[in-house]
C-alpha positions as CSV (number, residue, x, y, z in Angstrom):
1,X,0.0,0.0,0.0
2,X,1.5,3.4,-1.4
3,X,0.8,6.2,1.8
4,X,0.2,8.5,-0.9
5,X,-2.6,6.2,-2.1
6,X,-4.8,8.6,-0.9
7,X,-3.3,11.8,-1.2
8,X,-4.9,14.6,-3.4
9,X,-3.0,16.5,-6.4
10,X,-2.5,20.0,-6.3
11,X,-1.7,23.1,-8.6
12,X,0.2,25.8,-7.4
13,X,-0.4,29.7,-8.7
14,X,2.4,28.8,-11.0
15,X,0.5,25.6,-12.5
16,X,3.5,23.2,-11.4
17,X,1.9,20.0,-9.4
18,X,2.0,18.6,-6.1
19,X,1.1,16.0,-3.6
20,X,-1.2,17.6,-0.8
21,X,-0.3,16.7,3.0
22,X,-1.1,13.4,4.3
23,X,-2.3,12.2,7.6
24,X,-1.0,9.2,8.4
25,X,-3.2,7.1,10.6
26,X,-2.1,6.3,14.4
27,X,-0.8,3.0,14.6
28,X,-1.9,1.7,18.0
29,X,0.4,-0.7,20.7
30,X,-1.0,-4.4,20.5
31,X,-0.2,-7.4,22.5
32,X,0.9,-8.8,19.5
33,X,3.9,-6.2,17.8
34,X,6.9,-7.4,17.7
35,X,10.0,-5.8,19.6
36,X,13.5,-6.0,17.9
37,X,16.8,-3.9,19.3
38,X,18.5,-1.8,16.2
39,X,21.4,-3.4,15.0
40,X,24.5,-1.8,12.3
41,X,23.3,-1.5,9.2
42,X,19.5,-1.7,9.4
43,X,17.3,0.8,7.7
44,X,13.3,1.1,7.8
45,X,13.2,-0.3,4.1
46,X,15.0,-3.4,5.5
47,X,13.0,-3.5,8.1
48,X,10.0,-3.2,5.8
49,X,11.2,-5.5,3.8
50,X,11.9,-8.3,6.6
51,X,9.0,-8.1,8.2
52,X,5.9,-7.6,5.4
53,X,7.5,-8.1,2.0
54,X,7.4,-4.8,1.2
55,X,9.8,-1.9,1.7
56,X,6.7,0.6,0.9
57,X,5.8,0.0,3.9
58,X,8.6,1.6,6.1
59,X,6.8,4.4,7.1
60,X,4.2,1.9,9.1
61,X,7.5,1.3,11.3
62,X,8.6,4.8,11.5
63,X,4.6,6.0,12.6
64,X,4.9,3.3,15.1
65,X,7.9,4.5,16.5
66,X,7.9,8.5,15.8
67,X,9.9,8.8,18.8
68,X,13.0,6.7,17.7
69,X,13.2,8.9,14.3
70,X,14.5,12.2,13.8
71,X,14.7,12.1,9.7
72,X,16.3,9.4,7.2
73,X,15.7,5.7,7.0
74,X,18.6,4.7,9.2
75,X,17.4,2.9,12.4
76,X,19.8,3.8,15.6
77,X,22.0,0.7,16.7
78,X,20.5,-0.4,20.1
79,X,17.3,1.2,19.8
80,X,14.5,-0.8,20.6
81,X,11.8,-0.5,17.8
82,X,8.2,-2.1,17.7
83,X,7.3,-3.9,14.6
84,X,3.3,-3.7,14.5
85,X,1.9,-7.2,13.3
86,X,-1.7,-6.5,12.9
87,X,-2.0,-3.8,10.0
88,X,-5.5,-4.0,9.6
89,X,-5.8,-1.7,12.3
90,X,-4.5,1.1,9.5
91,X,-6.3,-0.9,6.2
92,X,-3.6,-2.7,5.2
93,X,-3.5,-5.9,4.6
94,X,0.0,-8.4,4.2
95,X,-0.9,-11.0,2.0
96,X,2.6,-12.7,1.9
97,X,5.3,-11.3,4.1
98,X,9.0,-11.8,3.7
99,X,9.1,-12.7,7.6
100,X,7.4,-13.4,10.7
101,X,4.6,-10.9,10.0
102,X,2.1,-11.9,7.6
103,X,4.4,-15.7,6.5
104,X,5.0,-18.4,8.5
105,X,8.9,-18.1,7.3
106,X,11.1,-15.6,9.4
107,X,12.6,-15.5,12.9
108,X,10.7,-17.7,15.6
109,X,11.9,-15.4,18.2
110,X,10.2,-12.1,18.2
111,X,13.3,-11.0,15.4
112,X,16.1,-10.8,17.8
């Protein structure tokens, strides 16, 4: 799911086009997200990636953690980050994932 799936187009005065300002929806805490620490080298497209089969979807980890970001797709080495597993909360829906969310393949710990 694009987050700009929803977004409206807009003209400036000067005709040139852009994307209007999107709300993203509040991703609420479940018994059931998973919590992983940040390790070198991951980035929220990884991460994305990993854990739905789809590195679209970063911005679902970054809303879920808005405290943990501060700009860029980097993810901060021993952070801990929550990975939401229930997406229909926010209307998406994770046909196949590439890991534990939405597969049965991927880490049988929690993605530690």
């Amino acid at each position: 799911m694009s987050r700009y799936r929803n977004t409206l187009l807009r003209t400036d005065k000067n005709n040139e086009r852009y994307l209007s300002t999107s709300k993203l929806p509040i991703i609420p805490k479940q018994d059931t997200d998973i919590l992983i620490i940040g390790k070198m080298g991951q980035t929220l497209t990884g991460l994305a990636n990993q854990y739905y089969g789809d590195v679209n979807l970063w911005w679902v980890i970054a809303r879920a953690n808005p405290e943990c970001f501060e700009g860029g797709i980097n993810v901060k080495i021993g952070t801990e980050y929550r990975i939401p597993t229930d997406l229909s909360v926010i209307g998406v829906e994770i046909v196949s994932g590439g890991g534990s969310v939405g597969s049965t393949m991927g880490s049988s710990t929690g993605g530690y």
